[in-house]
N, C-alpha and C positions, 0 to 999 in steps of 0.2 A: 535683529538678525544675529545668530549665533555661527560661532567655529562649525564645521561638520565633525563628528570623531573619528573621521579618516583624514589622515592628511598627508598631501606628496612632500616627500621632503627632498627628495630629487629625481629629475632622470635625465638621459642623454640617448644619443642614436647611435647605436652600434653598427650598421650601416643605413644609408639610406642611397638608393640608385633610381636615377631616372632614365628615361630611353626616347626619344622622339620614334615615331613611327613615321618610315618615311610614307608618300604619294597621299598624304589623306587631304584632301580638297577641303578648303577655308568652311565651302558651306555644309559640310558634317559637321563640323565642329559648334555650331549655332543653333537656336532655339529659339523660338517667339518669348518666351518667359524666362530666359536664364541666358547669363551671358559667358554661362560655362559649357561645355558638352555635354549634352545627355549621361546621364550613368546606366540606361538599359545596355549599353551595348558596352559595358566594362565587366568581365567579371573579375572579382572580389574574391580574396580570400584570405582570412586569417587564421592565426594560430598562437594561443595563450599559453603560457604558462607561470605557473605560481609560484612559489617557494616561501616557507616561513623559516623564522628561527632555532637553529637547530639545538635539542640538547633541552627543550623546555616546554613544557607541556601548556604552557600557557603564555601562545606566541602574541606579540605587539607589532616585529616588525616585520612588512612581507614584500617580497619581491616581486615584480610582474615582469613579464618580457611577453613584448607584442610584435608579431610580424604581421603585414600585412604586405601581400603583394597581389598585385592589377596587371591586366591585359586586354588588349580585346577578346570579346569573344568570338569563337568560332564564325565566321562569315559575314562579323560586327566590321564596324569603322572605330576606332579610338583611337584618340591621339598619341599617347605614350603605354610603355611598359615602365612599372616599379618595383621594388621592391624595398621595404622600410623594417629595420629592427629598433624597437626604441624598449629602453627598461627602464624602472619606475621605482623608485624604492618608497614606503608606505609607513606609513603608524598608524595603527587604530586605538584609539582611546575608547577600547569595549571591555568591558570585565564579564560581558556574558558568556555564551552558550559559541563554545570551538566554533562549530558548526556553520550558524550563523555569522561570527566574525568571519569565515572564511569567504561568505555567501557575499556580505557584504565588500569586504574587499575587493574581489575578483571580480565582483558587476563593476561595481563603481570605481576603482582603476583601472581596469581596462577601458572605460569611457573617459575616462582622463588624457591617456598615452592615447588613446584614437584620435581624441581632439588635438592632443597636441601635434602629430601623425599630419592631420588632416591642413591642418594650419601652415606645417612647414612646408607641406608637396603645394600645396597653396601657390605660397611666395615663391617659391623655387621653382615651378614650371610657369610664373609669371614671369621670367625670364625668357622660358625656352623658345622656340622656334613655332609650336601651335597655339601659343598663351594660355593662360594657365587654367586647372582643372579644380576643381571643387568635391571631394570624395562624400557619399551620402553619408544620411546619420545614421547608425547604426542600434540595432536593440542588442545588447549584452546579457539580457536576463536569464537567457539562456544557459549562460554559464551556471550559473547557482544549481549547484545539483551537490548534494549527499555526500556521493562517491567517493573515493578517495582511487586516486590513478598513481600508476607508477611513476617513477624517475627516469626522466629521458637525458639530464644534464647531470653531471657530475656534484655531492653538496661543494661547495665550498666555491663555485665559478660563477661567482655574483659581482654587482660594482660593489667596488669599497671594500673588498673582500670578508664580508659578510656570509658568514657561513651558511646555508640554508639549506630545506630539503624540497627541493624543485615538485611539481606535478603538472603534466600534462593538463589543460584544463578542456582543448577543445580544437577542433579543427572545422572551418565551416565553408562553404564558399556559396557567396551570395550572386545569385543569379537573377 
């Protein structure tokens, strides 16, 4: 087994909010096969964005910021509302093709910060009032596209003060 050539060197939650929803009856929240809620009746939605190293044309270090936030859906039952910001700071040890580094990156960190996302609402609505939820897995491949998008964040408003140049990556809401 080897290192992978991406690697998180840190991240934290910029915020994270949880919400009980009140009157939802004990047996919504149950399953024959899971001892979480259903996730049909959650809808989902995230929003990515990137940033690499500004000033050099041949970036290593890149920033990700992931929101995701949940609710029920429309005429659904679910037990809570959230909403979760978590950012990721990255190295990739790639000397190829821009491109591709960015491809790789932004799949594969953003499923990093989801799991780690997913693991804290985890423990942390194992606490709450409807116990706790279990958020699906997600496909990020999605992301990997070409494109190059605008700047939605200012460069320079990263952790660690790491100057970057942000790009929208995506907006999706799983239904």
């Amino acid at each position: 087994m080897k290192l992978s050539p991406l690697q998180l060197k840190h991240y934290h939650f910029t915020e994270f909010s949880v919400s009980a929803i009140t009157g939802v009856s004990p047996s919504a929240l149950t399953s024959e096969d899971s001892p979480y809620p259903p996730n049909d009746a959650l809808s989902l939605e995230t929003e990515v964005l990137m940033g690499s190293e500004e000033g050099t044309d041949d970036p290593h270090l890149f920033v990700i910021r992931l929101t995701i936030t949940g609710c029920p859906k429309d005429g659904e039952v679910y037990p809570y509302k959230f909403k979760i910001h978590v950012e990721g700071v990255f190295e990739m040890k790639h000397d190829g093709d821009i491109s591709l580094r960015n491809r790789l990156v932004v799949v594969n960190g953003t499923g990093v910060l989801f799991g780690a996302a997913r693991e804290q609402l985890l423990l942390t609505t194992g606490r709450c009032v409807h116990g706790a939820i279990l958020l699906p897995t997600l496909d990020f491949r999605g992301l990997a596209r070409d494109e190059e998008s605008p700047p939605i964040v200012q460069p320079g408003d990263t952790p660690q003060g790491r100057r970057q140049a942000p790009r929208k990556r995506t907006t999706k809401t799983i239904e």
